[in-house]
C-alpha positions in Angstrom: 0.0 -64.3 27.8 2.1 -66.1 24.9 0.1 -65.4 22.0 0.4 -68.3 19.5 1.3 -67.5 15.8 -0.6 -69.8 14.0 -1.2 -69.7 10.4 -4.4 -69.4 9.1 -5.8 -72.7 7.9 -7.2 -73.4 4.4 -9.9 -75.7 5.4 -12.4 -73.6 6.1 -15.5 -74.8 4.9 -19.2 -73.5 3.4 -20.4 -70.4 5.3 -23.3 -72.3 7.3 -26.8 -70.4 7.6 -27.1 -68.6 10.8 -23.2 -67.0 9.8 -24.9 -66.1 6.4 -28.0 -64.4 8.0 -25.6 -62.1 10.2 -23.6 -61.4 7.0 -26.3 -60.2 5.3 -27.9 -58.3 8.1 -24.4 -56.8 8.4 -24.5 -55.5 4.9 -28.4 -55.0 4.4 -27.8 -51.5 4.5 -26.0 -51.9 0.7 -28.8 -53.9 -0.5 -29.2 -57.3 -1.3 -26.5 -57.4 -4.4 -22.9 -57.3 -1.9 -23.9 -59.9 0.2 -25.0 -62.4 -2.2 -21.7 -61.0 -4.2 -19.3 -61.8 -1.5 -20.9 -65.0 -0.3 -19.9 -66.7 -3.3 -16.3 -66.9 -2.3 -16.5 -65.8 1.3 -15.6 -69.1 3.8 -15.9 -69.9 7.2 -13.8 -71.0 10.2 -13.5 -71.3 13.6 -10.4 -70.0 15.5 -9.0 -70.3 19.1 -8.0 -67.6 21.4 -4.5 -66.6 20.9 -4.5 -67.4 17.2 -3.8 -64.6 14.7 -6.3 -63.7 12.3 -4.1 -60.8 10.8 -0.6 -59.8 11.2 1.3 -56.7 11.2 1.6 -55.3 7.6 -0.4 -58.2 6.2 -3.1 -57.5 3.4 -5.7 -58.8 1.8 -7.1 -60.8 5.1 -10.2 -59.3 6.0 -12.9 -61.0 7.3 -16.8 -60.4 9.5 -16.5 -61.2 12.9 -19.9 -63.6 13.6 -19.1 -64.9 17.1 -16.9 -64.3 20.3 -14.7 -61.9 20.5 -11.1 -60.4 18.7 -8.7 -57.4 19.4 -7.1 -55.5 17.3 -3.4 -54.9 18.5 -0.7 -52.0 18.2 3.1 -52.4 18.4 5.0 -49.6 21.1 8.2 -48.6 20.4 9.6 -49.7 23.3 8.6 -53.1 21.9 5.3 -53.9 24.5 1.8 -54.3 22.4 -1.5 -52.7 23.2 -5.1 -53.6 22.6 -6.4 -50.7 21.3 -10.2 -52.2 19.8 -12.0 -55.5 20.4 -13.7 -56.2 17.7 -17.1 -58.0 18.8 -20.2 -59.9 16.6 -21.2 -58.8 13.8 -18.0 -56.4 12.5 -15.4 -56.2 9.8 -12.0 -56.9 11.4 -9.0 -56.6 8.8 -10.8 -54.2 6.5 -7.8 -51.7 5.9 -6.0 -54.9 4.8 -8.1 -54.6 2.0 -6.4 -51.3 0.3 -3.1 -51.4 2.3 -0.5 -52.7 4.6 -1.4 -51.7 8.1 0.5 -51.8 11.4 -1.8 -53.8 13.7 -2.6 -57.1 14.2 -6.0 -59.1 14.7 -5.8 -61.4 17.9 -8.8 -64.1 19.1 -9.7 -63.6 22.6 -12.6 -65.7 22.9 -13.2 -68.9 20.4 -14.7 -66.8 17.3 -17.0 -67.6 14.2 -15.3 -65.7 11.5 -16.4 -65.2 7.8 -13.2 -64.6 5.8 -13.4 -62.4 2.4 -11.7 -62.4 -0.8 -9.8 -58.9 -1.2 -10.2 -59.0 -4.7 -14.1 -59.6 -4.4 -14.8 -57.0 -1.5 -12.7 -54.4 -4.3 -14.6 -55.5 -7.1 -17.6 -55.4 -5.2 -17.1 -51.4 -4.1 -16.6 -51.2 -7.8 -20.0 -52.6 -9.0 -22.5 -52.0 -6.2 -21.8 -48.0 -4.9 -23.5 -48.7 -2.3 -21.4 -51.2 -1.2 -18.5 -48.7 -1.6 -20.2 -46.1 0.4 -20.6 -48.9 3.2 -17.0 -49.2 3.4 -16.5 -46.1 3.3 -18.1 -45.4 6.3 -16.6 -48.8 8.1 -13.0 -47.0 7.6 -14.2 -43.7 8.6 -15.4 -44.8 11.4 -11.6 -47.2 12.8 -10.3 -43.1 12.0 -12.6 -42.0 14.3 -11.5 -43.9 17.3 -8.0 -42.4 16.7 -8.3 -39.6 19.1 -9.8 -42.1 21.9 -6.5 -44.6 21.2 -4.2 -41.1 21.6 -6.2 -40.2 24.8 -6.1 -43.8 26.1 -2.2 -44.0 25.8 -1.1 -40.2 26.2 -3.3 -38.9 28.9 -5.0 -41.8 30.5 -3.5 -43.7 33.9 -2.9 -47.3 34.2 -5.8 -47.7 36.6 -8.3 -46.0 33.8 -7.4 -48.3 31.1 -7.5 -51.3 33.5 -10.9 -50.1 33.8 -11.8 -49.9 30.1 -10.0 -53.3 29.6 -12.1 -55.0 31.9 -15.7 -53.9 30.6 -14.9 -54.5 27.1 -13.7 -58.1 28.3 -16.8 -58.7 30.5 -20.2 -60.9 29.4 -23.1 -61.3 31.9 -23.7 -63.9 33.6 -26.4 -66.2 32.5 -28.1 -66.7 36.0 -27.1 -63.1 37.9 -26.9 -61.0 34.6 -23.8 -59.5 36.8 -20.4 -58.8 34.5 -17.4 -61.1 34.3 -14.1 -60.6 32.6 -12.8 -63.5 32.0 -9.2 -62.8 31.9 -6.1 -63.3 33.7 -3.9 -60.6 35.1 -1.2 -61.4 32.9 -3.5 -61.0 29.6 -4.5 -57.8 31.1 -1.2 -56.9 31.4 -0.7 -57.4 28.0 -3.8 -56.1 26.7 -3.2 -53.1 28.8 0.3 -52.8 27.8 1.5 -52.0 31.1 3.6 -54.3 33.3 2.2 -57.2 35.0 2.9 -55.8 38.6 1.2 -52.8 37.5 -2.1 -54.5 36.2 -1.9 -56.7 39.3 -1.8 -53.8 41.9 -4.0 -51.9 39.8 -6.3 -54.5 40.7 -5.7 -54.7 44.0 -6.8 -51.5 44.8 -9.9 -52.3 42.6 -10.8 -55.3 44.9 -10.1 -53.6 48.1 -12.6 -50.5 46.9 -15.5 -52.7 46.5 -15.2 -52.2 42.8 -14.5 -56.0 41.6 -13.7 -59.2 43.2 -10.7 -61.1 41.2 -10.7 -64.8 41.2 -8.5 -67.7 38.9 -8.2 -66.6 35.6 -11.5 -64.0 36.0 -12.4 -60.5 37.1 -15.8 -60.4 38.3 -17.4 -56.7 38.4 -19.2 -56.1 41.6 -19.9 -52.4 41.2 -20.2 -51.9 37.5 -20.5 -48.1 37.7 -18.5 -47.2 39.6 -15.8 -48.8 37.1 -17.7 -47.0 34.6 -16.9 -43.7 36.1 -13.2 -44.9 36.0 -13.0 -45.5 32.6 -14.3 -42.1 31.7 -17.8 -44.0 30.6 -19.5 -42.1 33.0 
């Protein structure tokens, strides 16, 4: 999938209500002080899958993810890309950006809701409200601890296995059935993945021929949701 470099703009308006209620929820566990703190200079926008929230070795762009969906992207050497977390509402996305240059990049998947912060303010904040800094602490402690998973995924983990991962961290139920679909297109996958496309697509192949999913245009709908479960290593 060409992913589209767009700038971010600098029309983003007032954080509405509902946005603020999640932000606060988000950070309730700091107290009431960070919130109200960051809100003052926080702003909102809207952003459409394939737009780039945060690129590689950017800083100071982080931001609370309030609805649809983001990934968080990893450069190979051998010059492919990888999705290695997708970020979903309400989380931080960009927050290392805060203190440092990082090599990853935020992608939209779905058409997300996105408060974005002031890196001066969130430092200042950690600086006045310890509580607030404690929060972050744990929010950064936390994107180490998914290291090991990301080293598993890529070193030890078949093609077939991260399909599988990929394709329940993409899914949403349906609003009738309650059944999963990812809606997604082989070559996304591919990309997300970071695997070949002829890979993804036989991959699959032999998903749909198990009884596992059934693939359609542009969608992957999960028939047998444990069994891909068990795939993944969810199980």
């Amino acid at each position: 999938m060409q992913t589209l470099r767009v700038e971010a703009r600098r029309d983003n308006g007032a954080v509405d209500a509902p946005s603020r209620a999640a932000f606060i929820s988000l950070l309730s566990v700091a107290g009431d002080g960070p919130a109200a703190y960051l809100l003052r200079t926080a702003r909102q926008r809207t952003a459409r899958p394939g737009e780039v929230l945060v690129e590689e070795e950017q800083t100071d762009h982080a931001g609370v993810l309030i609805e649809g969906m983001l990934r968080t992207v990893v450069s190979l050497p051998d010059g492919r890309a990888a999705t290695i977390h997708y970020p979903k509402p309400v989380q931080f996305f960009g927050l290392p950006t805060v203190f440092t240059a990082v090599p990853l990049s935020v992608h939209v998947v779905r058409k997300a809701t996105v408060i974005e912060l002031e890196a001066t303010e969130v430092r200042r904040c950690a600086r006045v409200f310890p509580e607030f800094g404690e929060f972050l602490s744990r929010q950064l402690a936390a994107a180490v601890g998914r290291v090991p998973a990301i080293i598993e995924d890529f070193g030890f983990r078949s093609v077939s296995q991260r399909v599988a991962s990929h394709l329940i961290s993409l899914s949403e139920p349906d609003t009738l059935t309650g059944e999963r679909t990812a809606h997604v297109t082989g070559t996304a996958l591919a990309e997300y993945v970071g695997s070949a496309r002829e890979v993804v697509s036989r991959c699959l192949r032999s998903l749909s021929e198990q009884g596992i999913v059934t693939i359609a245009r542009g969608s992957v709908h999960i028939v047998n949701e444990a069994r891909l479960q068990r795939l993944a290593g969810q199980l």
